[in-house]
C-alpha positions, 0 to 999 in steps of 0.5 A: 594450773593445780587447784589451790590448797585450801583448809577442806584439803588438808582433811582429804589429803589425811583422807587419802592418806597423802602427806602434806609438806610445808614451808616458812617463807616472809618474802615475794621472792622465796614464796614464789619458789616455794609456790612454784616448786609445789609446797603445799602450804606456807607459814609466816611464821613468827620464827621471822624474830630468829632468822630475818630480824635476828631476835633471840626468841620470836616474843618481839615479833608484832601483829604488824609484822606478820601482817607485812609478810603476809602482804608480801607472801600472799602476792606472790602464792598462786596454789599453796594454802597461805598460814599467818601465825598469831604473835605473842599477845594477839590472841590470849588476852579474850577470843574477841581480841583473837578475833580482831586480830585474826581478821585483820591477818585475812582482811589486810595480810591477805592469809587464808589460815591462821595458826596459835599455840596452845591447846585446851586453854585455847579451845574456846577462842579456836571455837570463835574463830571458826565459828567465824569463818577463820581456818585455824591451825592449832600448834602444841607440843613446843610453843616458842612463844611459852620458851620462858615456862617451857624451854626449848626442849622435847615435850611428851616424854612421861605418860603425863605429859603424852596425855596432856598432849592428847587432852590437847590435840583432841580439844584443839580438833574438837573446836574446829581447827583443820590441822595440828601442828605437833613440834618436838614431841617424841615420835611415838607420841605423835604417831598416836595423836595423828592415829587418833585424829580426824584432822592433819598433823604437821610434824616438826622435829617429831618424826615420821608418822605425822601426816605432814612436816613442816620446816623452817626454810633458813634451817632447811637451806642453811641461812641460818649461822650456827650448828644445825638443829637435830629435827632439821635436813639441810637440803642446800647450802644456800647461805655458803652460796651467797656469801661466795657471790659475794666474796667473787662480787667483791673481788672483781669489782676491786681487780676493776674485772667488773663491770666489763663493757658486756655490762654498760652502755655506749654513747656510740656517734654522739659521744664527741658531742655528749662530751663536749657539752659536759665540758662547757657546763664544767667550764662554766662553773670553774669560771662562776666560782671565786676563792671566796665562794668554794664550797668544800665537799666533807667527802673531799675536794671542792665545788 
């Protein structure tokens, strides 16, 4: 078994100059793909608001909710580095708020990072929690929980804004966070802001030169209804797939093609008397029962 990702390993694998690749994932079932296919770190993301709760921005998504993900996502991972992302509200209000909530996603989610937005404004709180013992991740460039001030548009396109972002970075590496993710932000900006860090970048939609990706996987696999995002590769038609096992599932069970005897059991000798028995039982019950004293069934017929 490979050793298990941790915090420490993000920083030498930028050491050794290899890249480090990342995936979303809020189920059992996906996190154990993901962990078995070799990712080296999952995010349960607050994006679980767009693709697993149908919301329009991922401002609803709770504590509680990444809390119950994690739970899921944490049984299921053997060598990935498992990251909680913060929700709206949980760590803006004081650092000592970020700290309860932090802790609650280690304590009871099972995580072993936390991820939030935000870059200088943050620092301290960042700096608390490290000092703290919580691995944090930063995240700047695109926020989505700042959609409303932002927009969902590229970040860093004039010298100003590329210079906020280094101001950013170089804080958030200052307060201790081992790796900073850098969503939508030009490539050349963050091939500069990954030169000039110690710690890991982890690029969404901000080209090559960072030292990881990440992406969310109902983008990647095509769960997602819609055109498909410019930053994302579609590496399966996943989404196609489903809806054609369903479609053929439907089918056969209308045509009475499934399920066949392949997929049932059979009484064998017993079956006279197994049946017989059921008919006394039916004939009691016929004889127990008065045109007074029907019961009708709403769903038709009666008893």
């Amino acid at each position: 078994m490979a050793k298990r990702m941790t915090a420490r390993g993000f920083l030498e694998r930028k050491e050794r100059g290899e890249k480090i690749a990342m995936l979303t994932a809020y189920d059992y079932p996906t996190a154990r793909l993901l962990d078995a296919a070799g990712i080296d770190a999952i995010l349960i993301g607050d994006s679980l608001g767009n693709v697993v709760q149908g919301q329009g921005t991922t401002l609803p998504v709770t504590l509680e909710d990444i809390v119950y993900h994690t739970k899921m996502v944490e049984r299921a991972v053997q060598q990935a580095l498992v990251v909680a992302d913060m929700p709206f509200l949980t760590f803006q209000v004081s650092a000592e708020q970020a700290l309860r909530n932090a802790g609650r996603l280690l304590q009871e989610g099972g995580a072993q990072a936390v991820k939030l937005e935000g870059g200088v404004d943050v620092a301290l709180t960042v700096q608390r929690l490290v000092r703290t013992g919580i691995p944090v991740m930063g995240h700047i460039g695109l926020t989505p929980q700042s959609v409303h001030a932002l927009g969902f548009r590229v970040q860093g396109r004039t010298a100003q804004a590329a210079a906020r972002l280094m101001e950013d970075a170089f804080a958030l590496e200052q307060a201790g966070a081992f790796a900073v993710v850098l969503e939508l932000v030009p490539a050349e900006v963050s091939a500069e802001i990954s030169r000039r860090l110690h710690v890991p970048t982890i690029g969404i939609g901000s080209g090559a030169g960072c030292d990881g990706q990440v992406l969310v996987l109902h983008d990647m696999i095509g769960l997602n209804e819609g055109g498909m995002l410019k930053h994302t590769h579609r590496y399966a038609e996943v989404g196609q797939a489903i809806r054609d096992a369903a479609e053929a599932y439907a089918s056969d069970v209308r045509a009475s093609l499934f399920p066949s005897s392949d997929h049932a059991t059979s009484l064998g000798p017993s079956e006279p008397d197994v049946l017989a028995a059921m008919r006394r039982v039916e004939k009691r019950h016929q004889g127990q029962a008065s045109d007074d004293d029907v019961e009708i069934n709403p769903y038709g017929g009666s008893r």
